[in-house]
Every structure is written in structure tokens, then in C-alpha cells.
N, C-alpha and C positions, 0 to 999 in steps of 0.2 A: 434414525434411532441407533441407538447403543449396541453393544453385543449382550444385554439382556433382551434383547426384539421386544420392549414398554415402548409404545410411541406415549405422547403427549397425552393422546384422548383417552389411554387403558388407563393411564394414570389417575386421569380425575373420574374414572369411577367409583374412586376409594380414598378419594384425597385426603380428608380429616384423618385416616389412620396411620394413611401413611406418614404425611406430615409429624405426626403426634410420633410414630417409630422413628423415625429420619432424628425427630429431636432426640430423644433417648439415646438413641448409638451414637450423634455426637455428644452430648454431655457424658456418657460414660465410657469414651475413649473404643467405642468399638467401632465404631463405622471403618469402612475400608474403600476406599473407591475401585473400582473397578475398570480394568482396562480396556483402554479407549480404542473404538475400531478403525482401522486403517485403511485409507481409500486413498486411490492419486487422480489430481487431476490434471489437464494440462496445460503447461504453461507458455503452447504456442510458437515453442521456442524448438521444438522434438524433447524436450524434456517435461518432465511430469513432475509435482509437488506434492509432496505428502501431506495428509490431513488424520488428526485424530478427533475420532469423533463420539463423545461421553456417552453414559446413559443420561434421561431424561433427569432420574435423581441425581446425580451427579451435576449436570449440571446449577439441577437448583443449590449445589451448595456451591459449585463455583463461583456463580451469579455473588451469590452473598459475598465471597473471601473476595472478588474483585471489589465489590461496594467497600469493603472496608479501607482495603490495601489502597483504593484510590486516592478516599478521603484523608488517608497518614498521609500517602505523598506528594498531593497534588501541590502544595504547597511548599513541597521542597524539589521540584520537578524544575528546569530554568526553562528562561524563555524560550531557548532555540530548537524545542520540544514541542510539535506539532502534535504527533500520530497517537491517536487511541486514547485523547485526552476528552474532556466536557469541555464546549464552545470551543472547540480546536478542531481544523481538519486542513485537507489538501491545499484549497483556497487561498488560506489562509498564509501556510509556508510557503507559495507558490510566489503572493504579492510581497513577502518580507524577503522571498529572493531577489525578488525585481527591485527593490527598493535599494536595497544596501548593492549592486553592482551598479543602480543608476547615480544614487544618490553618495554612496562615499567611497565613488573612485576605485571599485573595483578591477583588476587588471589580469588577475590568474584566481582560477576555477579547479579545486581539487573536488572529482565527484567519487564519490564511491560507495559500494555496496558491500555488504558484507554475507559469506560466501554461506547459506545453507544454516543462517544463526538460529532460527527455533531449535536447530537442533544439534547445537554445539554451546549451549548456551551450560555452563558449570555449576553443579546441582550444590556443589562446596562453598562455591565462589556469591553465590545466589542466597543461598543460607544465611550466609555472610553480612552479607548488605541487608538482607531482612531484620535481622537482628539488633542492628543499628539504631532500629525504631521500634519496634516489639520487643517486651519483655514478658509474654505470652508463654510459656512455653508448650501451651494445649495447642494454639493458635497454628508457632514454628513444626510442631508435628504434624497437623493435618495437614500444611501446607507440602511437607515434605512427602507425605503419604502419596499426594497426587503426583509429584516429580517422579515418584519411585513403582506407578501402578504401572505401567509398562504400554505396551501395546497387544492389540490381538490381528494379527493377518493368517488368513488360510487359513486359521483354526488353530494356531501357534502362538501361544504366549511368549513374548522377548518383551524381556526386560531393556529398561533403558538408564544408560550411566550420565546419559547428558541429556541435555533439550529439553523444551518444553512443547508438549503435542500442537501443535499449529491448527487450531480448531477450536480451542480447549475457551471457555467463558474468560478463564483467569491466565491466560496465557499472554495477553497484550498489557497489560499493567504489570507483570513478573517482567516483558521485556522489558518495558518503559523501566523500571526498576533497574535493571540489570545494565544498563547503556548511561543513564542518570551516572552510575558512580564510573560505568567503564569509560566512557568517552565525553560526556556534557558537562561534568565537574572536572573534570581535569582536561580538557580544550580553554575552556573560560579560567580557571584559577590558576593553573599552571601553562601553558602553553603560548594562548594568546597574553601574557601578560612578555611574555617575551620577544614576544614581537613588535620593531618598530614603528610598521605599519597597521593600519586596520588590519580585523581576523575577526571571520565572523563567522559561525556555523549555524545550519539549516536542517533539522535533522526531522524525517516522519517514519516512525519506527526503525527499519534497517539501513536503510536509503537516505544519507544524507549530501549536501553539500559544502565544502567551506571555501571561503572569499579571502582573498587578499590581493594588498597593494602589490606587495613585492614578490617576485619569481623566488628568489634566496629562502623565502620563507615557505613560499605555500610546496616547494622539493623539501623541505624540512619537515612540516606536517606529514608530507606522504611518508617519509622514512621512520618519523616519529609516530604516527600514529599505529606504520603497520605492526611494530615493535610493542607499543602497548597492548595492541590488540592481542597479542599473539600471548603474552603474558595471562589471558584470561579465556585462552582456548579459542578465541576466534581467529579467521584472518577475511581478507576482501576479496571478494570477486577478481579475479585481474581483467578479463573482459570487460568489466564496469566502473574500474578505476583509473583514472587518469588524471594529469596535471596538464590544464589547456590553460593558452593565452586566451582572456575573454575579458571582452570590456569595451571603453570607448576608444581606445588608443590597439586595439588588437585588428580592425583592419587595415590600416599604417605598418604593423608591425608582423602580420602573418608570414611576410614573406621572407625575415627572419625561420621561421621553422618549415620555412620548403613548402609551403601551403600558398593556393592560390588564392583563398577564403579564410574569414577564419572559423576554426574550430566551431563545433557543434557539439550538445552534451542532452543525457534524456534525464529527466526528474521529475516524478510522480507524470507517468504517461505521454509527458511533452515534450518534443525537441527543442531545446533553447538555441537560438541564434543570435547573430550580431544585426541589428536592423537600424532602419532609418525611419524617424517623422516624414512628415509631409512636408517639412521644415528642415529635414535635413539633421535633425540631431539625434542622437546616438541613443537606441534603445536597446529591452530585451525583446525581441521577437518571439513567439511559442507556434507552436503546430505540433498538431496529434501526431504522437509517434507512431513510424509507421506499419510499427509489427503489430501495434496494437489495431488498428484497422485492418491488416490482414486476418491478423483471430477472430475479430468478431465478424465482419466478413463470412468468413466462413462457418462462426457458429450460427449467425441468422438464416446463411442457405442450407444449412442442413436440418434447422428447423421448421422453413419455411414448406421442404418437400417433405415433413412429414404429417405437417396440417392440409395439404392439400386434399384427404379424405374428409377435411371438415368443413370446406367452403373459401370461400374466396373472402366471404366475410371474417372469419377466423383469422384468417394467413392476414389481410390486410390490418385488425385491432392488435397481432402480436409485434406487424412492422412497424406501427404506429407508435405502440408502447416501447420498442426497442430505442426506438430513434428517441421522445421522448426521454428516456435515460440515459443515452448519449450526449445529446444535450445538456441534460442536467450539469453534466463534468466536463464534457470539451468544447461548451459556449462560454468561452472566455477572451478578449478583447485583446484580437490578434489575429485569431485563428478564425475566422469566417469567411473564408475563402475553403477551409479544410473541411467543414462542419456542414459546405454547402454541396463541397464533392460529396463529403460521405452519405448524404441526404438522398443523390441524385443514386449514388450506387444501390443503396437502398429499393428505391424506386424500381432502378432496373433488375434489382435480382427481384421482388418481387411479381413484374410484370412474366420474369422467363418462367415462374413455380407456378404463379396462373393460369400463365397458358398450357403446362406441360397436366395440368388436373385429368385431360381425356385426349383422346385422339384427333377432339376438332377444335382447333384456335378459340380463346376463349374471348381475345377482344385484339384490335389492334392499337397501335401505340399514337393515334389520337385521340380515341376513346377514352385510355390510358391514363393520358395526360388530364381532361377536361376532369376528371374524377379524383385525380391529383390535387386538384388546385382545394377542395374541400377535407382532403384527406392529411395534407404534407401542416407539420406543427410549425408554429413560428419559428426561425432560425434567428434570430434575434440574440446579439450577446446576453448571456446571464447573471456572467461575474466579469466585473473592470477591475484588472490587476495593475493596471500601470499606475507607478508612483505619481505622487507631487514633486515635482521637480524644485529641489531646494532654492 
């Protein structure tokens, strides 16, 4: 809940009035939103993420101004726009990765991220581009209103000159918005037209990638692009940005750049590699990144010793349903070898919270196992990402 302490349920004990007041103060320009509470969480890395977190009314109007702001631009949004869209998600830019380094000769790989953007994101610069397509100006104030509500931590209102609260209902389409004119329009109509070679960008919210044939180009992009970026208050990760040789002709040619392998790159969760068929020809390989299996690793075993006052039954339906959701995202055709350790790790961190419930062993690990076999979800790929090969 908000820093009004209204969960969801006080709310609808009064719904009809409140709704009926909610409209009033926006039709007659009085509403105000209220600043959003500030929590961090962590990001597994020893650094923590900020989160702004609305009141319940608040976000029902965010809910709305996203409904709208979608339907302007969903339609002016380009292709290479995965994140935060309808029928669009990780999967999806995952296999239009794979496709365009299998399929049109991909050979250098500029990945990068860009550095802490919720909240450097230019409240001027954003205006801006709203404006473009709204002639609203009830609409361009409210919207500005929430840019401008601030934050509360510790019981300290600050105000915020930039970003948008990383929580917020309407925070993921203001990006999409804001990245559309700063980097997706002007990759595709200005940049890639000068190039060459193919140029191809992959982008899901902050985290994108781009392709290219020629090394001359994709050192061009990295200098070109940090330069734009920088013009609209962002810049990149430098830990998460790089210019790799990546492709079908990169292990031939790693040993050009001092490497005895070639290069390896993370995007949305996975480590991309250089692989082979079973036939010997030149794919993209994926495996769950491996920070990411340390984090949750370690968030299952700290949950797991905390159900251990609730039974073995308990601890075994949350391991069940973790795994279950793991799957969901990193049973993808490739990675089943990764998906079957993580499964087994599972297992065993379960088997050591079992036993540690009292002071007498609670079972041993053939018991264990015969109870596994009813227990453990199919490991089965979920999503086939490898292209058609032209």
C-alpha cells in the first residue's frame, strides 16, 4: 500500500463514493497525486533497486493514463520494441535475436544497458514527446503532476527533477515512450540507414541489443549511440556494455582478440554463446545466467527455512511452485541441461530444510528421491527459440 496505509480491501468498502469523488477532482483539475513510497529491493548483485510504490487511488488512475497513452502509441511503437507492450514479451525478442545473427550474417554484437534510466529519465525532454500526439492539455498536466509528486522515504518528502518511480502503473509505457523517440527512431531512420551492412536492434525496455555485419559499424553505433544518449540525460552501464565478435565466423576469428573462445553476452536472463548442431552448424546457444540462479538460489533457501514451522508439506508446494515459475522463463530449447541442474539443486536445498525442521533426521535421501519422482514438474522445453534456417 501507499503512504496513505488504504490497502485495496478498505477501499472497496466505499467504492461507489469514492470512485464518484476520484471523478470530480479529475474533471475539475483538483486531484493531486500523492507521493509514492520508497522501498529497495535487491538486485543480487550487493546493490539494491529502488521502487515507488502509489496509493491504491493513485494507481487506479495510473492504470487508466497507461490504457490510454498505450492505445496512441502502440501504433507508432517499431518493431524492435519488445518490453511492456500487448502480445509482446521476453520470448519473443529472445527468438528475433536468434533469428537475425542466424539468419542474416550477423558478426559483431553491441549489448548494452542503460545506467539507472527510471530515473534519469527528463521530465522536459518527456513532455516533449507526449506532446507530439496529445493536444490535451488536462491530460499533459495530470501526466505531469505524477512526474512531479515526488517521493516519500523515512517520512521525508523529496522531490524529484527526473525519473519516473520504477513501480508506478504508468511508468513502463512513459518509458516505451521516451526510448521510441530517444533510441528506436533514430537507430532505424537515421543510423541504420547508414550503414552498409545489416543493423538490427533488439530492444525490451532498458536492455537492448544491436547486430551487425561489419566491426567499423557496430564501434560506430557504440560511439554514436553513447553521444545521443547523453544529449537526453542518459548514459550506459559500462559493466553491461560492450562490442563483442559474435556469430558464425567469431570462432575462426576469436583468436584475433586474444580470446581462446568466443565471446559471451547476457540478455533478458541468458548467457548467449557461440554453439554448434548436432550437424555441426553454427547457432545461438542460451543458458541461464548464472547470477540469476545464484539469487534465487538463495531466495528459495531462505524461504524454505522459514516454512519449516509449517510442515514439510508446505516447504515441498512452495518448492514445487518456484520451480514451476522457473520453468515457465528458462525452459527454452537450449538450455536443458541448465534447467535440469537447477531442478536437482532445488531438490537438494529442499531435502537439507526438511531435515533441519527438529533434531531427528526427517528422512534419508532414498526415501527422498522415490517421493521426488511424484513431486519434480516436467522439465520439458517450453519455448523453441531457434530460427528456420534460411
Amino acid at each position: 500500500m501507499g503512504i496513505d496505509g488504504v490497502s485495496k480491501a478498505a477501499y472497496a468498502l466505499d467504492v461507489v463514493e469514492r470512485i464518484k469523488a476520484l471523478s470530480q477532482s479529475l474533471r475539475s483539475l483538483s486531484y493531486r497525486p500523492k507521493p509514492s513510497r520508497r522501498v529497495y529491493i535487491s538486485k543480487g548483485n550487493g546493490q539494491v533497486r529502488p521502487l515507488g510504490i502509489p496509493s491504491f487511488e493513485d494507481r487506479i488512475v495510473q492504470q487508466q493514463m497507461s490504457n490510454i497513452l498505450q492505445a496512441i502509441w502502440e501504433p507508432e511503437f517499431r518493431n524492435c520494441s519488445y518490453g511492456f507492450r500487448p502480445r509482446r514479451n521476453a520470448h519473443q525478442a529472445l527468438a528475433r535475436l536468434g533469428e537475425v545473427i542466424r539468419n542474416e550474417n550477423t558478426q559483431w554484437v553491441v549489448e548494452a544497458d542503460i545506467k539507472g534510466f527510471f530515473d534519469h529519465v527528463n521530465h522536459d525532454w518527456l513532455m516533449k514527446f507526449l506532446a507530439y500526439r496529445i493536444k490535451d492539455p488536462v491530460f499533459l498536466r495530470l501526466v505531469n503532476r505524477f512526474l512531479k509528486a515526488g517521493v516519500m522515504e523515512d517520512g521525508l518528502w523529496r522531490h524529484e527533477d527526473s525519473g519516473t518511480p520504477q513501480g508506478g502503473l504508468v511508468s513502463p509505457v512513459l518509458a516505451n515512450i521516451y526510448l521510441h523517440y530517444v533510441l528506436d527512431v533514430w537507430f532505424e531512420k537515421k543510423f541504420a540507414k547508414t550503414c552498409r551492412g545489416n543493423a538490427r536492434l533488439i530492444r525490451y525496455a532498458d536492455d537492448y541489443v544491436a547486430c551487425f555485419n561489419r566491426e567499423e559499424e557496430a564501434k560506430r553505433f557504440m560511439v554514436e549511440m553513447q553521444e545521443r544518449l547523453s544529449q537526453f540525460g542518459l548514459e550506459v552501464e559500462p559493466s553491461k556494455t560492450a562490442v563483442l565478435r559474435f556469430g558464425s565466423q567469431a570462432a575462426k576469428h576469436c583468436g584475433k582478440d586474444g580470446l581462446k573462445r568466443p565471446a559471451t553476452f547476457n540478455f533478458l536472463g541468458f548467457t548467449h554463446y557461440v554453439g554448434k548442431s548436432r550437424k555441426g552448424w553454427f547457432k545461438v546457444g542460451r543458458m541461464t545466467q548464472r547470477e540469476r540462479i545464484t539469487k534465487k538460489l538463495k531466495e528459495v533457501g531462505q524461504k524454505l527455512a522459514s516454512l519449516r514451522v509449517q510442515g514439510g508439506k508446505a516447504m515441498m508446494d512452495y518448492a514445487r511452485q518456484h520451480l514451476r515459475g522457473h520453468l515457465a522463463y528458462y525452459a527454452v530449447s537450449g538450455n536443458t541441461r541448465q534447467i535440469g541442474n537447477y531442478a536437482r539443486l532445488i531438490a537438494r536445498l529442499l531435502f537439507k530444510w526438511f531435515n533441519r525442521r527438529s533434531q531427528k533426521r526427517s528422512c534419508n535421501w532414498k526415501t527422498f528421491t522415490q517421493a521426488l519422482k511424484a513431486w519434480m514438474p516436467c522439465l520439458n522445453v517450453q519455448h523453441y527459440l531457434y530460427p528456420q534456417p534460411l
